[in-house]
N, C-alpha and C positions, 0 to 999 in steps of 0.2 A: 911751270908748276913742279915741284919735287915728289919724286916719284921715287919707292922703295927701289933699291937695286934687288935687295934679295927677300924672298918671302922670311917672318917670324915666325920662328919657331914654335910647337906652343909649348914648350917648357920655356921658354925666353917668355913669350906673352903672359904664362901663367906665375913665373916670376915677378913681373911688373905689376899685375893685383893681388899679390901675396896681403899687401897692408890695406886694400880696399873694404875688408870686413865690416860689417856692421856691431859697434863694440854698446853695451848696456848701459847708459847712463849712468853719470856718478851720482850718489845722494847723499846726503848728509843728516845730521837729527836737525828739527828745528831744539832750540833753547829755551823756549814758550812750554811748546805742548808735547815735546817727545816725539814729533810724529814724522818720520822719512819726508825729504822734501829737497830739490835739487839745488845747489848751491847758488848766493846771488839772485834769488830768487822768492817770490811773497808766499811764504807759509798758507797752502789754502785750505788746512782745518781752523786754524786762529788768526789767519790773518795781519799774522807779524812779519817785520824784518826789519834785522839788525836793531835788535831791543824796544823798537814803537811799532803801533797798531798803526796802519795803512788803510788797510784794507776791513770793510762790514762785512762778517760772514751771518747768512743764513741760519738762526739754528732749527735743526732737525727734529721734527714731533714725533 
């Protein structure tokens, strides 16, 4: 079984999750209704993507 020769450092360790951060979502406008929505993905105030309705949304009373 391989086995460390020598302990990690923790600036050596803390080097290696320098990129592990947790980064915010990209989002894009939908085209439809204006409204922030993640790319590649069905618009879920109107219910579009990519120029046609997919999706039935709810409307709100």
């Amino acid at each position: 079984m391989a086995v460390p020769k020598k302990k990690t450092s923790k600036a050596r360790r803390d080097q290696r999750r320098a990129h592990h951060a947790v980064r915010p979502a990209n989002m894009s406008t939908c085209p439809e209704c204006g409204e922030r929505k993640r790319p590649h993905h069905v618009c879920q105030s109107c219910g579009s993507y990519r120029d046609r309705q997919v999706m039935a949304v709810a409307e709100e009373d």
